[in-house]
Every structure is written in C-alpha cells, then in structure tokens.
PyMOL Python script that loads the backbone (N, CA, C, O; Angstrom):
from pymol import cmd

cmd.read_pdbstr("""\
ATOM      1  N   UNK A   1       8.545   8.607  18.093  1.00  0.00           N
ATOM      2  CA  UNK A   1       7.221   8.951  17.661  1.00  0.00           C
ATOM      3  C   UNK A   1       6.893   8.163  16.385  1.00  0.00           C
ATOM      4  O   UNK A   1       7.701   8.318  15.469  1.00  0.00           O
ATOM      5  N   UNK A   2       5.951   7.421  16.182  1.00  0.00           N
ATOM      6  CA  UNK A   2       5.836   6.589  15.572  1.00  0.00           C
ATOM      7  C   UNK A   2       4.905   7.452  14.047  1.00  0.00           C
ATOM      8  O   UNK A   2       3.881   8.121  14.185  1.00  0.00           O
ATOM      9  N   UNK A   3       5.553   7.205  12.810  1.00  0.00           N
ATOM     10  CA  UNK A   3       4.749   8.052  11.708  1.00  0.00           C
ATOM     11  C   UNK A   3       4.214   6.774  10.739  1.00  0.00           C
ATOM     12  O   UNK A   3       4.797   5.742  10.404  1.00  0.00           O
ATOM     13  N   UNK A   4       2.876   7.270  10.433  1.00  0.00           N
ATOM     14  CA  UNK A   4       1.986   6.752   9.246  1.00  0.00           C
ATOM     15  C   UNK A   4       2.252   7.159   8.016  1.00  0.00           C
ATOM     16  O   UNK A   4       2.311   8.386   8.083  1.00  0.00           O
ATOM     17  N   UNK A   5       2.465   6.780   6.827  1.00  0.00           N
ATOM     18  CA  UNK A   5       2.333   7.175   5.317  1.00  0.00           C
ATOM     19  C   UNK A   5       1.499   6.157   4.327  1.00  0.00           C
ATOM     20  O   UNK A   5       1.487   4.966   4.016  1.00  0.00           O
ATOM     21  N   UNK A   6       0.774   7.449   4.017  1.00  0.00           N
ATOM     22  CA  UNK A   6      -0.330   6.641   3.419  1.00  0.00           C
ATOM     23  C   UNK A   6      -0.299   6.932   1.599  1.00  0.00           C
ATOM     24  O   UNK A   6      -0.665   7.936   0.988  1.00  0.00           O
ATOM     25  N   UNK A   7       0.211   5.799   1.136  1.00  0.00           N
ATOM     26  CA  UNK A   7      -0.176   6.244  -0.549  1.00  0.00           C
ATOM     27  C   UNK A   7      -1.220   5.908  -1.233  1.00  0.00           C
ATOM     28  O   UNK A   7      -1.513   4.715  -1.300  1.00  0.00           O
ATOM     29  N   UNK A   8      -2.172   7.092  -2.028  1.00  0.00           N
ATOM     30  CA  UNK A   8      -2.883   6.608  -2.648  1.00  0.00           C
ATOM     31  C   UNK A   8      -2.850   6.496  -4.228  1.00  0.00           C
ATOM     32  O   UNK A   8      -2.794   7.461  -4.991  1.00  0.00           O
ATOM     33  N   UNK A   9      -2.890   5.296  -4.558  1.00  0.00           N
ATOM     34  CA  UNK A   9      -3.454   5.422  -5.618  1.00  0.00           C
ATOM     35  C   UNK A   9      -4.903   5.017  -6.621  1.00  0.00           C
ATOM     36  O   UNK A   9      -5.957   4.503  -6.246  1.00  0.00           O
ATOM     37  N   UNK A  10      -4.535   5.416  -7.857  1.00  0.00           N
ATOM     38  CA  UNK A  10      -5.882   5.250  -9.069  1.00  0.00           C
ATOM     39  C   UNK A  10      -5.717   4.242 -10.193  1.00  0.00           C
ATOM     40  O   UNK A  10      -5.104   4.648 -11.180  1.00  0.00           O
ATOM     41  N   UNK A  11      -6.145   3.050 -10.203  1.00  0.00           N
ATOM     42  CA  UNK A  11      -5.442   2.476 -11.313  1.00  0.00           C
ATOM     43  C   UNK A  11      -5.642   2.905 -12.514  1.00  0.00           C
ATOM     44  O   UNK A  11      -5.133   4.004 -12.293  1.00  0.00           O
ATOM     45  N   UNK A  12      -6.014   2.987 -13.822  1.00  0.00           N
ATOM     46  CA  UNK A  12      -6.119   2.653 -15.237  1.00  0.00           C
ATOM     47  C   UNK A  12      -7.251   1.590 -14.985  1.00  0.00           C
ATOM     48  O   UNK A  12      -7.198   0.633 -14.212  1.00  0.00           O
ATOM     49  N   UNK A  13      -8.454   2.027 -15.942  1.00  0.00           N
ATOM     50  CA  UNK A  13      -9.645   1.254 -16.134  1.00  0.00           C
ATOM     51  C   UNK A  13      -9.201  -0.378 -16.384  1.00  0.00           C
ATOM     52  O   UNK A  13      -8.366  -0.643 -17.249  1.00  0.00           O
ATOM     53  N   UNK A  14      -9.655  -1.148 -15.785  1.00  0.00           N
ATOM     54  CA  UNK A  14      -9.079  -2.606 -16.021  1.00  0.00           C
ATOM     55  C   UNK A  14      -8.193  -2.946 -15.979  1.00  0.00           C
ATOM     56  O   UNK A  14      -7.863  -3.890 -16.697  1.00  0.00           O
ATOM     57  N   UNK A  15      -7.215  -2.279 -14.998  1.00  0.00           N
ATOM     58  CA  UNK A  15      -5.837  -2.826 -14.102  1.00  0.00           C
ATOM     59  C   UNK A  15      -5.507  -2.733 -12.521  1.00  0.00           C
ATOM     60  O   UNK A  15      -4.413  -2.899 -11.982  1.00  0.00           O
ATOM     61  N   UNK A  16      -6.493  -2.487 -12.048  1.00  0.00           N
ATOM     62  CA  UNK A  16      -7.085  -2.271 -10.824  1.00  0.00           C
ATOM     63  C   UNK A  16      -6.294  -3.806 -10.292  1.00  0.00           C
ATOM     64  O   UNK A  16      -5.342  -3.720  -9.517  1.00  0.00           O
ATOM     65  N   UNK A  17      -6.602  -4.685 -10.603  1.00  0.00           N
ATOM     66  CA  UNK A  17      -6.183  -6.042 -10.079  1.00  0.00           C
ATOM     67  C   UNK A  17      -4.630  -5.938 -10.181  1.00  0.00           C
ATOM     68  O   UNK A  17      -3.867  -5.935  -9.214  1.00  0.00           O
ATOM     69  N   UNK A  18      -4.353  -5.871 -11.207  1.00  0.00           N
ATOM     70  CA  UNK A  18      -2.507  -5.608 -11.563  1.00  0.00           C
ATOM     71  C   UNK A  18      -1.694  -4.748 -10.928  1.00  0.00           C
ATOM     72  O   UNK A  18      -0.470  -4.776 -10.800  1.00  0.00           O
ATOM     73  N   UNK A  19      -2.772  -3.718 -10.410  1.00  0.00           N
ATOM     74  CA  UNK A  19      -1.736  -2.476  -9.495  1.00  0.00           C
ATOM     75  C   UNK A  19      -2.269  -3.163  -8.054  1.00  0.00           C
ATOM     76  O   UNK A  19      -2.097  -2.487  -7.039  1.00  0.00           O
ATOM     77  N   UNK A  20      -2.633  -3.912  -7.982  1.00  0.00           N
ATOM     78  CA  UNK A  20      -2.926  -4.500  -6.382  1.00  0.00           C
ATOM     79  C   UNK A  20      -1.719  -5.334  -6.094  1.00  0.00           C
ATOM     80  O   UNK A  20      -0.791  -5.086  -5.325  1.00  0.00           O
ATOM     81  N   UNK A  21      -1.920  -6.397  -6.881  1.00  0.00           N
ATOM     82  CA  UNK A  21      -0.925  -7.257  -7.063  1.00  0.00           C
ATOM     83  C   UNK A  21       0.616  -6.741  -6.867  1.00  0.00           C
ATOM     84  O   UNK A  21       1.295  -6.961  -5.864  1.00  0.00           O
ATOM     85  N   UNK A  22       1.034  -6.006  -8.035  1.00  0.00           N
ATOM     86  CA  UNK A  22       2.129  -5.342  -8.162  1.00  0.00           C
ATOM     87  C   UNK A  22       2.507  -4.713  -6.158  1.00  0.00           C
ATOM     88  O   UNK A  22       3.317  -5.027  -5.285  1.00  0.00           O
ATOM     89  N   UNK A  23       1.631  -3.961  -6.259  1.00  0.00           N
ATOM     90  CA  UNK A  23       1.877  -3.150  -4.668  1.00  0.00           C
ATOM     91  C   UNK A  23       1.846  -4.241  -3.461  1.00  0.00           C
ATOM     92  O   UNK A  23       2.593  -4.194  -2.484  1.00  0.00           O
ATOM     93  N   UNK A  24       0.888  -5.196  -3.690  1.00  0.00           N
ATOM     94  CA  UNK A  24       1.459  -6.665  -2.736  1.00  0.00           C
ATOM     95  C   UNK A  24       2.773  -6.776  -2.657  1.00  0.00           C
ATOM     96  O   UNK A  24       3.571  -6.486  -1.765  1.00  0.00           O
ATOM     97  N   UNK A  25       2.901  -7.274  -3.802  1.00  0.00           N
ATOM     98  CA  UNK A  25       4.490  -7.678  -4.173  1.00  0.00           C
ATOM     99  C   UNK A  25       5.340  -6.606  -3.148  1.00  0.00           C
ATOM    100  O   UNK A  25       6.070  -7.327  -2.467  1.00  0.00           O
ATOM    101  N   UNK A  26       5.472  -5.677  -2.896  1.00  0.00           N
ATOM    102  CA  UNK A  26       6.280  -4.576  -2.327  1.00  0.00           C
ATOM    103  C   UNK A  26       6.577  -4.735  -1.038  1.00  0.00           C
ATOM    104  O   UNK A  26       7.441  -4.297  -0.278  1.00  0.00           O
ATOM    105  N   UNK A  27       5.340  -5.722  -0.936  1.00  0.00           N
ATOM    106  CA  UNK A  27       5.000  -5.440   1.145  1.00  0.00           C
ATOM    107  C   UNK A  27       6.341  -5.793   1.687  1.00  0.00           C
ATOM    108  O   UNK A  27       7.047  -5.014   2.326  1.00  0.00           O
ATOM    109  N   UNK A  28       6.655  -7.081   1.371  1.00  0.00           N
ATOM    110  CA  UNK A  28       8.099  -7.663   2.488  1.00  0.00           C
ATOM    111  C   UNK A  28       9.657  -6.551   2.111  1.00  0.00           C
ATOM    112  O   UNK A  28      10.563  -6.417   2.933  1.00  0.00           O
ATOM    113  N   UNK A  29       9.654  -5.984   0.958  1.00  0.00           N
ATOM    114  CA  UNK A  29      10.164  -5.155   0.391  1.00  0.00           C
ATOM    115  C   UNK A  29      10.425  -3.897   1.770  1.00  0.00           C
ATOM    116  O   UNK A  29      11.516  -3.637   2.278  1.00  0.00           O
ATOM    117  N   UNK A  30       9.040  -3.254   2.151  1.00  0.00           N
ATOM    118  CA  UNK A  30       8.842  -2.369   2.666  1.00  0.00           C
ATOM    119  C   UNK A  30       9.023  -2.772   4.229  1.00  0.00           C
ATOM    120  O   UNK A  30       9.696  -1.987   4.897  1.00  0.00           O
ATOM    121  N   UNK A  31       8.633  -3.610   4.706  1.00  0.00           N
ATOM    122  CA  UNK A  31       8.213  -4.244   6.050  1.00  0.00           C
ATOM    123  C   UNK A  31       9.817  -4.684   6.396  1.00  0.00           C
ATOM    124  O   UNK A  31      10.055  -4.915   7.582  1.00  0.00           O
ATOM    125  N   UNK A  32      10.747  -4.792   5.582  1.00  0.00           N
ATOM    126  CA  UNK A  32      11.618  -5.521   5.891  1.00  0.00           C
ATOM    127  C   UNK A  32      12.727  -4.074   6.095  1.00  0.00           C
ATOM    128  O   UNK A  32      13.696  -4.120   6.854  1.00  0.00           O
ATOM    129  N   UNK A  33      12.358  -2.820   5.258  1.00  0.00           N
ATOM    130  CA  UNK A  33      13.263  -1.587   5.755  1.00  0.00           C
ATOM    131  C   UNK A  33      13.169  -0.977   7.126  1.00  0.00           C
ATOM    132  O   UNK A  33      12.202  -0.960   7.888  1.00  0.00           O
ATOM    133  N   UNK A  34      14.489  -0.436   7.294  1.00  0.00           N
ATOM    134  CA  UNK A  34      14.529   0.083   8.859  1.00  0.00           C
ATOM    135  C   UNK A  34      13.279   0.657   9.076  1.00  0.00           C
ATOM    136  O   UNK A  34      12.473   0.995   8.210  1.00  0.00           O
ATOM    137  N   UNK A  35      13.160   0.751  10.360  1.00  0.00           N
ATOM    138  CA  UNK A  35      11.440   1.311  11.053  1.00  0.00           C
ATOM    139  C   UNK A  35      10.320   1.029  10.997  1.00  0.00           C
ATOM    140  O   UNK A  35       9.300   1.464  11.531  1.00  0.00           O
ATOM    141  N   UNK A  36      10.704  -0.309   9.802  1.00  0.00           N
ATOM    142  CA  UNK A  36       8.762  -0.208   9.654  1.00  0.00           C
ATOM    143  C   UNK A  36       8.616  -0.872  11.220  1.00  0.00           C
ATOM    144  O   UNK A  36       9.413  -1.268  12.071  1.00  0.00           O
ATOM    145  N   UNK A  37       6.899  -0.747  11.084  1.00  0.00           N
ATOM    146  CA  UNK A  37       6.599  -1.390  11.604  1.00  0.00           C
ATOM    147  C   UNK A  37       5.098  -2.352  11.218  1.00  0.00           C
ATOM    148  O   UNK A  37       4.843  -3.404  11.802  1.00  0.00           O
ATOM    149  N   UNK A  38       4.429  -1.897  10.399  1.00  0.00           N
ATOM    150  CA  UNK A  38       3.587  -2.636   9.866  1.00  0.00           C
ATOM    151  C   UNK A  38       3.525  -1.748   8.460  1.00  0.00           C
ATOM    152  O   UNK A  38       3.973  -0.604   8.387  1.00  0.00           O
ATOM    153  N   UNK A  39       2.751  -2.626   7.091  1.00  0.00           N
ATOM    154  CA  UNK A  39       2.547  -2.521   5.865  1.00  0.00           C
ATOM    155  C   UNK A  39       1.422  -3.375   5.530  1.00  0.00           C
ATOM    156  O   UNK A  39       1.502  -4.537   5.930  1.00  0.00           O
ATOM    157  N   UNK A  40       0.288  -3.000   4.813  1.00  0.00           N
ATOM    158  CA  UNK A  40      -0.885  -2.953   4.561  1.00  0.00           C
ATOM    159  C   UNK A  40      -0.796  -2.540   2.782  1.00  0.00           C
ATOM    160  O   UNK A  40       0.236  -1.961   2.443  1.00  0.00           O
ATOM    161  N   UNK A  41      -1.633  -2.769   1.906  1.00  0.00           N
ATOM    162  CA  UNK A  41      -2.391  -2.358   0.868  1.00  0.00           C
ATOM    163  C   UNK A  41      -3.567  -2.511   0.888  1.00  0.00           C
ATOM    164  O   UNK A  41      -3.794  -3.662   0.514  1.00  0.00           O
ATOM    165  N   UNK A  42      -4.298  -2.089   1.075  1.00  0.00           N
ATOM    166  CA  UNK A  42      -5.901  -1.908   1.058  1.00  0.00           C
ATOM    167  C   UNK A  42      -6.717  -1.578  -0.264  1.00  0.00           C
ATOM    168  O   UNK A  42      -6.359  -0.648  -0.987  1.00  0.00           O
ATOM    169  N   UNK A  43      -7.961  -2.460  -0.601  1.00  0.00           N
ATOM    170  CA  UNK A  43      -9.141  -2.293  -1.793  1.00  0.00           C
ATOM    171  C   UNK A  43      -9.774  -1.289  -1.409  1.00  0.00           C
ATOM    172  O   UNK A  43     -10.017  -1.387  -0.206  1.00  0.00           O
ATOM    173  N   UNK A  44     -10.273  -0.097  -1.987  1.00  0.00           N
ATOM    174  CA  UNK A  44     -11.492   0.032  -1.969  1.00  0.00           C
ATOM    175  C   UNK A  44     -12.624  -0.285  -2.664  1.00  0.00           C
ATOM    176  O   UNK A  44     -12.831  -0.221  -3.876  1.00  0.00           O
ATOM    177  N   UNK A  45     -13.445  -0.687  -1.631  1.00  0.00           N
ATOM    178  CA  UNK A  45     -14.629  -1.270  -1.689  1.00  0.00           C
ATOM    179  C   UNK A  45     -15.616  -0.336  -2.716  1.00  0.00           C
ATOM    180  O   UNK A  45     -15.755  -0.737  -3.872  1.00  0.00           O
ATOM    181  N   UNK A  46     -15.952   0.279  -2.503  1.00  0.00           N
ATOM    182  CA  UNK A  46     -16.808   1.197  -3.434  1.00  0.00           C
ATOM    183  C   UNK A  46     -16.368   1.844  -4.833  1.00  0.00           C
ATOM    184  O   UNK A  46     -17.078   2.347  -5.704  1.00  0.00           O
ATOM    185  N   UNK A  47     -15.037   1.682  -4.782  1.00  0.00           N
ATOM    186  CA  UNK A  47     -14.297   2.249  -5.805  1.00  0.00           C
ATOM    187  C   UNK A  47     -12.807   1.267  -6.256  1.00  0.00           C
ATOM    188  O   UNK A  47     -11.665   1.663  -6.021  1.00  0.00           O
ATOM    189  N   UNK A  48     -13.094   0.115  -6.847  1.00  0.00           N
ATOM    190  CA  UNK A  48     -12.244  -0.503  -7.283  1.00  0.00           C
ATOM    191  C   UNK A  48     -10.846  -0.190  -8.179  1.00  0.00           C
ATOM    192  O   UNK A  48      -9.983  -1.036  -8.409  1.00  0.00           O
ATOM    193  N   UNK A  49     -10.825   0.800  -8.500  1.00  0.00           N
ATOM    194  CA  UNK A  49      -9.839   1.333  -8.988  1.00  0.00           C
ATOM    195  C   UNK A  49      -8.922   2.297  -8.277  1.00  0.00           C
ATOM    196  O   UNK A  49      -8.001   2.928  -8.795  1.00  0.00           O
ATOM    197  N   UNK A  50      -9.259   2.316  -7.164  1.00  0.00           N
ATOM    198  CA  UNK A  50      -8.312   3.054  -5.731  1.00  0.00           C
ATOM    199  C   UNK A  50      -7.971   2.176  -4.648  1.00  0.00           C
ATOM    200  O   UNK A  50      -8.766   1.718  -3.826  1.00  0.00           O
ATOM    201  N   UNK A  51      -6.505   1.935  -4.714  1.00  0.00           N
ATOM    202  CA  UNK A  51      -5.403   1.446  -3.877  1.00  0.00           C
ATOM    203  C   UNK A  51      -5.263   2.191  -2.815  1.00  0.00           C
ATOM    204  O   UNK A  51      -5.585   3.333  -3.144  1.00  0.00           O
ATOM    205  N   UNK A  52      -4.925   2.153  -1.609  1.00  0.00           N
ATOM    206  CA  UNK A  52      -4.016   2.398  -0.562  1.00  0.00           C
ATOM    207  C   UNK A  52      -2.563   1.797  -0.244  1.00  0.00           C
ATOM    208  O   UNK A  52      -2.617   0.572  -0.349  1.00  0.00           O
ATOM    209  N   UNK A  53      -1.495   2.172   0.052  1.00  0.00           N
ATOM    210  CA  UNK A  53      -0.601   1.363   0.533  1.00  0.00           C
ATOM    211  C   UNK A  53      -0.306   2.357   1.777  1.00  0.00           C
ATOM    212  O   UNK A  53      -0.197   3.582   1.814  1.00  0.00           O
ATOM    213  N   UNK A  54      -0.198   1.140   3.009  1.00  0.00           N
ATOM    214  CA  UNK A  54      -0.148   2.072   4.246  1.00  0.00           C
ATOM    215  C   UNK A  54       1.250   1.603   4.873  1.00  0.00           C
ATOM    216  O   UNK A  54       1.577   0.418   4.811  1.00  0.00           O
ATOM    217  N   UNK A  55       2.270   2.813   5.632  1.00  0.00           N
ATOM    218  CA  UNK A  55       3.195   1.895   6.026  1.00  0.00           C
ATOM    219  C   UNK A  55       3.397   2.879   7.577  1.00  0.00           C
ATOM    220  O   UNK A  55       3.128   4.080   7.619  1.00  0.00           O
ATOM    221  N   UNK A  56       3.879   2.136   8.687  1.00  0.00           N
ATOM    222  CA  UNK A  56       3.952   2.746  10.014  1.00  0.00           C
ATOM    223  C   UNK A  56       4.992   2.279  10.327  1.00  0.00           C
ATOM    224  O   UNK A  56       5.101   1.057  10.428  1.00  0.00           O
ATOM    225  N   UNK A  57       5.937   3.034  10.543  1.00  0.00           N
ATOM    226  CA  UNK A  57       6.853   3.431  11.223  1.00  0.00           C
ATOM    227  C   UNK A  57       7.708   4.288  12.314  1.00  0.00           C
ATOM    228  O   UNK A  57       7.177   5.395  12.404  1.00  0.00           O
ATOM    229  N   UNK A  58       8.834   4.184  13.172  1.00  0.00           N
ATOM    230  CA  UNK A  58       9.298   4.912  13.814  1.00  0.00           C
ATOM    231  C   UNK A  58      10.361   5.174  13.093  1.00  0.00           C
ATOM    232  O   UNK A  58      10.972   4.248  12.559  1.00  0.00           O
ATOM    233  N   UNK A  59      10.892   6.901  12.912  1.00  0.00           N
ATOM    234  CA  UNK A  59      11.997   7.428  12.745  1.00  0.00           C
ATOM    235  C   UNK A  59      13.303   6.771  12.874  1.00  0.00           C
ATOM    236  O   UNK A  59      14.337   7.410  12.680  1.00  0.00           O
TER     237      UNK A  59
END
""", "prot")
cmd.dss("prot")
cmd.show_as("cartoon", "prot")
cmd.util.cbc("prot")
cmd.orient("prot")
C-alpha cells in the first residue's frame, strides 16, 4: 500500500528562498531511502513563505 507524507512548512520573513533551497538539497537524500518512490518540494504560489515537501512511498 503505497503512503504519502506531506511536510509543511513556514519560513521566517525573508528566507523563504533559503528554506526552499535547503529542502531541495534533501530530495536525492530522501528519494534515494528505502521505499521512496517519488519526492517533490513545492512553492506556494499565493503564500511565499510556505513550503511543502512531499514524499511517496511503499512500506
């Protein structure tokens, strides 16, 4: 059964770019542990200071 985890975060006023970056950095990190199966960080658009990092996996 394949599971989603979704983290959100909030940056600090004018580090929004730096916590993107930083959480990039993670992806092959994450993608490369048992189960994944895909890894994502996502902008939001309307609210630049909120991250997503999404990761899907099987057990």
């Amino acid at each position: 059964m394949p599971i989603t985890r979704l983290n959100h975060f909030k940056a600090k006023e004018a580090s929004s770019e730096e916590l993107g970056t930083f959480l990039k950095s993670l992806i092959p990190y994450i993608s490369n542990s048992r189960g994944c199966l895909a890894c994502d960080v996502l902008q939001n658009k309307d609210d630049s200071q909120a991250t997503l990092l999404s990761k899907n996996g099987k057990r």
